[in-house]
C-alpha positions in Angstrom: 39.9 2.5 32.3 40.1 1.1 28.8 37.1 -0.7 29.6 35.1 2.4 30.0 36.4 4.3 27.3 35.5 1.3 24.9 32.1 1.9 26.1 31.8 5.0 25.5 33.3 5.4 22.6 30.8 2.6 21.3 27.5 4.7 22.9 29.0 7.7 20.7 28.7 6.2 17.4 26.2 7.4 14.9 23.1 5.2 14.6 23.5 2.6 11.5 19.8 1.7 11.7 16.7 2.7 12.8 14.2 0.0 13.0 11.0 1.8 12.1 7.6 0.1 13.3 4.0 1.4 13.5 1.4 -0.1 15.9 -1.7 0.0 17.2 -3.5 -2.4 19.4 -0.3 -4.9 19.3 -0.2 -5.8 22.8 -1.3 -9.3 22.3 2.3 -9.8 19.9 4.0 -7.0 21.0 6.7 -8.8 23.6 7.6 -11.4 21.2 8.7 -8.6 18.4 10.9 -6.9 21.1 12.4 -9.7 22.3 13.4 -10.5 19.0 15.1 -7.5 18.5 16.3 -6.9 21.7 18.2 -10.2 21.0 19.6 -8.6 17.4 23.4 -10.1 16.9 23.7 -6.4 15.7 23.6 -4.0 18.2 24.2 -0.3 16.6 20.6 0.4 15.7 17.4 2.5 17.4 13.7 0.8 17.5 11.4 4.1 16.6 7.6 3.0 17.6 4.7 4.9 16.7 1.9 4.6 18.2 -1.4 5.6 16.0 -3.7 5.9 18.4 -3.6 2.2 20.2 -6.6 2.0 22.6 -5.3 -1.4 24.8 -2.1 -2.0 26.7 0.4 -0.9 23.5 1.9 2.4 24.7 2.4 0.7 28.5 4.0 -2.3 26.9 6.4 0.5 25.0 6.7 2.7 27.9 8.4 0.6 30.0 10.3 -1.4 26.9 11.3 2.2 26.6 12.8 2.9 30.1 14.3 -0.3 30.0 16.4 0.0 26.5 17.3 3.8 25.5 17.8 2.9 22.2 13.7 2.4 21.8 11.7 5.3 21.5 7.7 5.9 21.1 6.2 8.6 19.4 2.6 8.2 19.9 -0.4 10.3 17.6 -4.3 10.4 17.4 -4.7 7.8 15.1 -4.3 8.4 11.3 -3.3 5.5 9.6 -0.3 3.9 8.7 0.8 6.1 6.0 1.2 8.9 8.8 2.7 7.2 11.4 5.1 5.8 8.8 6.4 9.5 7.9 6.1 10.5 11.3 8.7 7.7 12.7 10.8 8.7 9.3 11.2 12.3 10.5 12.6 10.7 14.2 14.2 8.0 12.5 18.6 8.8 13.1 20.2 5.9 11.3 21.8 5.7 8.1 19.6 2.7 6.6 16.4 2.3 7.5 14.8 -1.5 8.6 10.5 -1.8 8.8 9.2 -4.5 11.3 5.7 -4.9 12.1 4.5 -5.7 15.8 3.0 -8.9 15.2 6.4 -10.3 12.6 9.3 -11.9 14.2 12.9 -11.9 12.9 15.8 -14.0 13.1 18.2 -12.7 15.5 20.9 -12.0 12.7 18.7 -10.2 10.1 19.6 -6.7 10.6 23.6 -8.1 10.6 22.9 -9.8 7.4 20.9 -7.0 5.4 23.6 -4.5 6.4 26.2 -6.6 5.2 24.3 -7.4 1.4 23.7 -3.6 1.2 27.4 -2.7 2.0 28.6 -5.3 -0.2 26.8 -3.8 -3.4 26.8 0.2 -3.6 24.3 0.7 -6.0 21.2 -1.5 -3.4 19.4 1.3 -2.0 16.3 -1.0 -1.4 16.3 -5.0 0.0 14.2 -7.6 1.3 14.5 -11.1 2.4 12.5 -14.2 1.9 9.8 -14.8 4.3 8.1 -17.6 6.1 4.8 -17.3 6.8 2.9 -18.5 10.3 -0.6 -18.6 12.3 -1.9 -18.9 15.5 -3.3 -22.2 14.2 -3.8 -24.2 11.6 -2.2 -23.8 8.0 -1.1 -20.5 6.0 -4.2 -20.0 4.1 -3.5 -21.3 0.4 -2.8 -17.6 -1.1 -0.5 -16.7 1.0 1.1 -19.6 0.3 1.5 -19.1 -3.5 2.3 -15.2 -2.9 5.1 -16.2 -0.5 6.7 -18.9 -2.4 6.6 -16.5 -5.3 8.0 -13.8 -3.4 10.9 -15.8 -2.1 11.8 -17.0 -6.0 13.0 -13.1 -6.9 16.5 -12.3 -5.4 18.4 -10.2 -7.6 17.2 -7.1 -9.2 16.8 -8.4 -12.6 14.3 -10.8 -11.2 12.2 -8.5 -8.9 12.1 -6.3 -11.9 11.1 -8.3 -14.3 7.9 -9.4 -11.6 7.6 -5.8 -10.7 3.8 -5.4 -12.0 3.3 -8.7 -11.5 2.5 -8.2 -8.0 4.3 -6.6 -4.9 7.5 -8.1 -5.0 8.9 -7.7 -1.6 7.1 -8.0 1.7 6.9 -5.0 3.5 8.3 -6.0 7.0 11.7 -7.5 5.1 12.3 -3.5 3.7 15.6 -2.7 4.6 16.9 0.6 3.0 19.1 3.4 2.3 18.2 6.5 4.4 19.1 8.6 0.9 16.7 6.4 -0.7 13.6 7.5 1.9 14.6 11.0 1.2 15.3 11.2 -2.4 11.7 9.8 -2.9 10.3 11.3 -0.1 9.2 8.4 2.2 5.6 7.1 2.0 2.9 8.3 -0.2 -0.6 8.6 0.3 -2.7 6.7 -2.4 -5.9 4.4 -3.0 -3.7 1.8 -3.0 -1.2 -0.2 -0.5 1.7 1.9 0.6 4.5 -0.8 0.3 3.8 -1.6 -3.3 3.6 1.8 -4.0 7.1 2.8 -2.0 8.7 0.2 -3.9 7.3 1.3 -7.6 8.4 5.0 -6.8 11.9 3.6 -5.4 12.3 1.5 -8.8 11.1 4.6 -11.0 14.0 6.8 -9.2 16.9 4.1 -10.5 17.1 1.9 -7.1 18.6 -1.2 -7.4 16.6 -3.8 -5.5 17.6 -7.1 -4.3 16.8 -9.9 -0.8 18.9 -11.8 1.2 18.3 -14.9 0.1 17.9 -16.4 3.8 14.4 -16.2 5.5 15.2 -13.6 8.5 11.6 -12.2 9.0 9.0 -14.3 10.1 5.4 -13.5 8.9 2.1 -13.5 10.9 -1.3 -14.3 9.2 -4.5 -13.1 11.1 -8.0 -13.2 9.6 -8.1 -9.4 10.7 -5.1 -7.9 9.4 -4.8 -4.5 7.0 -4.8 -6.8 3.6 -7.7 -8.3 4.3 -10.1 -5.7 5.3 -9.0 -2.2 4.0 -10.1 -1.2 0.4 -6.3 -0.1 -0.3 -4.8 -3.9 -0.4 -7.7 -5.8 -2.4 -7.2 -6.4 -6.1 -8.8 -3.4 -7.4 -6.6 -1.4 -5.9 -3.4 -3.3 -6.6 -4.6 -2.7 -10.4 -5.0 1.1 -9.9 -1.1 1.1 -9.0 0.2 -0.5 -11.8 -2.0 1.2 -14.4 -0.9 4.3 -12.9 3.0 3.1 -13.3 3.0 2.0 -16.2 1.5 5.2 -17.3 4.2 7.0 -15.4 6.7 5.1 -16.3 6.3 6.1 -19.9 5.2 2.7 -21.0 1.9 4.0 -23.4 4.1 6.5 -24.3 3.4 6.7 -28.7 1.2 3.4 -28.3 -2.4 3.3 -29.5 -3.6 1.7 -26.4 -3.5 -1.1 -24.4 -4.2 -5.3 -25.7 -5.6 -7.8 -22.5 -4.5 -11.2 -23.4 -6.6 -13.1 -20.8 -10.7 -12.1 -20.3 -11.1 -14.1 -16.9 -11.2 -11.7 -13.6 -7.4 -10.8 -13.9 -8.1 -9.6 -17.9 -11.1 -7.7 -16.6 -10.0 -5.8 -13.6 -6.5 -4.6 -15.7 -9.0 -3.3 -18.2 -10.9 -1.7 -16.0 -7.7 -0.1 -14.2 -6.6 1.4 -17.8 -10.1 2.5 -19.1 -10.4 4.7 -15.8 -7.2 6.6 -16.7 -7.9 7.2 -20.4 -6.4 4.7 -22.2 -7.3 3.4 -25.4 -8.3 -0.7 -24.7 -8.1 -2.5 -28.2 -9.3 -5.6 -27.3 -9.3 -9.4 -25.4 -7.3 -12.1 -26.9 -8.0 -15.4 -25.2 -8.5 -19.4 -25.8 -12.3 -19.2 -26.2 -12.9 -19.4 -30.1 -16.5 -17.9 -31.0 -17.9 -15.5 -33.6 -16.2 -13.1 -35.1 -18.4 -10.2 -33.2 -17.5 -11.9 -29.9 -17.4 -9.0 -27.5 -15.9 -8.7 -23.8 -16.3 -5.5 -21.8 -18.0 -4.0 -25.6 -14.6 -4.9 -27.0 -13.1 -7.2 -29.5 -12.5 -10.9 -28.3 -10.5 -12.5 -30.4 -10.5 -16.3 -29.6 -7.8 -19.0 -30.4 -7.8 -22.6 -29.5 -3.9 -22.3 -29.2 -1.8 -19.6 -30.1 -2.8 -16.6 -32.2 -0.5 -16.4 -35.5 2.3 -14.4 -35.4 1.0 -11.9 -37.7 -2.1 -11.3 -35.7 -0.2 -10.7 -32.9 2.0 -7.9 -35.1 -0.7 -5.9 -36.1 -0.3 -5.2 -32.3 3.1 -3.6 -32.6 1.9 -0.2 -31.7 0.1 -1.4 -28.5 1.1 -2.1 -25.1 0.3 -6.0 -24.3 -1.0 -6.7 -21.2 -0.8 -10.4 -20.0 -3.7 -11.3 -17.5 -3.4 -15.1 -17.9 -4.3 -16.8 -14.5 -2.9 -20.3 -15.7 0.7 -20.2 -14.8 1.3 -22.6 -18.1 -0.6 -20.2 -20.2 1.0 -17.6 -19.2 4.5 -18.6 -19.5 3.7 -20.3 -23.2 2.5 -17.1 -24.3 5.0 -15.0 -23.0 7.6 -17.1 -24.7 5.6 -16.8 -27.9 5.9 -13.2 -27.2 9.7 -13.2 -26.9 10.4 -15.3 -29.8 7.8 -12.7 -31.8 10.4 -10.3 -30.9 8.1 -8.6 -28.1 9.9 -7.1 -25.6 9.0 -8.2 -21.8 8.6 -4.7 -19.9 8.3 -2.7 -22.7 6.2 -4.3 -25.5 4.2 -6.8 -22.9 4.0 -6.6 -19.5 2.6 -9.4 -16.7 0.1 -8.1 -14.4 -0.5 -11.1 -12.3 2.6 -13.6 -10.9 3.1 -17.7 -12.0 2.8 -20.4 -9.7 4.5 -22.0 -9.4 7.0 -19.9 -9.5 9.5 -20.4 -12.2 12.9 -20.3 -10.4 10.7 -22.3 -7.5 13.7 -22.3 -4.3 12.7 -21.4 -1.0 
């Protein structure tokens, strides 16, 4: 008799977490990703699927994971993109924190375990990750994903993520575990031109969340040739730019400032330009290691050109202005934004970095 009541007094608990995961056309990885969580050390948590429209053996595959585990349920939709089905499986979505997986991931069976317990332990997380390791069918992580990975994995706390935050999307999507409150004080995803992660975590960090990982690698993530970042206008580099022009304009950071200095004229220099002119703003110029004339141009704007440094004072008539460092050399970049300190510069409010080191700086994965 005690047996039973246990039990039953275990199914009435309120859900903890919702695992939230859209597909569509995942049947080739799909069993992998359940198993994985089927095997969860965890146990108090709900697996909301929503299927966007998949066309091969996806909503089977769910159907019967479905009948087999009560604590899965699919939600499937005509297909309109990952933005919708995200919101969709938030307004199903019972628990109290909220954990994304993606079909084709995998997880270590004690990640949901883990993240619960880092969020419990600090009140003020309402948004964490954990590091990643990357993985193919075959062959190698394509060098990119390398560097964005290892860079990802270097920021742990929230001083760190923050400090990277426009450098480029800090955490990786399927690692997102988070407050419910969070979701609906910012309400969930949002619909832009640009990627829907990068943007989720922007708007979370503008509304005061704390962010944070675990610093162990409990998600395991799948490169295909084919997959969203690759192909979809949203994820490419112009679009990445659009989101952080737009935040920092939000965020108050051109706020009294005359306009906006590139240090760095290579592709990174140029595409943050191009980001800023399209919203308005004021561009003052290029600095960058190429000396020429004095009318050197980039963009029909000053280049000011410096075989090492530019003096300190040069630098100051750019008090008013917000610096933007595009410097693709991870040296470069870090020598000038320590000249920039030292000048007194503040990082995130007089300069910011729009494009990440690698290495890394605090390199530990």
């Amino acid at each position: 008799t005690t047996e039973i009541y246990t039990l039953s007094l275990h199914d009435a608990l309120p859900i903890l977490i919702s695992i939230l995961m859209p597909v569509r056309n995942d049947a080739a990885m799909l069993r992998n990703c359940l198993t994985d969580i089927e095997n969860q050390s965890f146990t108090n948590y709900e697996l909301v699927v929503v299927d966007d429209g998949s066309a091969d053996e996806t909503p089977v595959l769910l159907e019967k994971a479905s009948q087999d585990d009560s604590r899965i349920r699919m939600i499937r939709t005509e297909p309109q993109g990952i933005v919708s089905a995200l919101n969709t499986g938030l307004t199903e979505c019972k628990g109290q924190y909220i954990a994304r997986m993606d079909a084709d991931d995998r997880m270590q069976k004690t990640r949901l375990e883990k993240q619960l317990e880092l969020i419990q332990k600090d009140p003020e997380l309402e948004l964490i990750g954990c590091r990643v390791e990357g993985f193919t069918d075959k062959g190698p992580l394509p060098e990119s994903a390398v560097h964005y990975q290892s860079w990802s994995n270097s920021l742990m706390s929230h001083q760190q993520i923050e400090s990277d935050l426009f450098a480029e999307s800090p955490i990786v999507h399927p690692t997102f575990f988070a407050t419910r409150k969070l979701f609906n004080k910012i309400g969930g995803y949002s619909n832009n031109p640009w990627a829907e992660d990068y943007d989720f975590i922007l708007r979370a960090y503008g509304g005061g969340a704390k962010l944070a990982k675990h610093p162990e690698i409990l998600v395991r993530k799948y490169f295909a040739p084919g997959r969203l970042s690759r192909v979809e206008a949203m994820y490419k580099r112009p679009a990445m730019f659009d989101a952080k022009a737009h935040y920092l304009l939000e965020f108050g950071r051109l706020k009294k400032r005359r306009g906006v200095l590139i240090v760095g004229s290579g592709p990174t220099g140029r595409q943050a330009a191009q980001s800023f002119e399209n919203r308005g703003v004021r561009l003052l110029g290029f600095v960058d290691n190429r000396p020429g004339p004095p009318d050197r141009q980039v963009k029909n704007r000053p280049a000011w050109g410096f075989n090492n440094l530019p003096p300190e004072e040069f630098m100051h008539k750019f008090r008013d202005s917000l610096i933007v460092l595009a410097i693709g050399d991870s040296t470069g970049q870090r020598v000038f934004a320590e000249f920039l300190r030292k000048s007194d510069f503040v990082e995130n409010h007089d300069f910011v970095r729009v494009i990440y080191n690698w290495p890394p700086a605090a390199n530990s994965i």
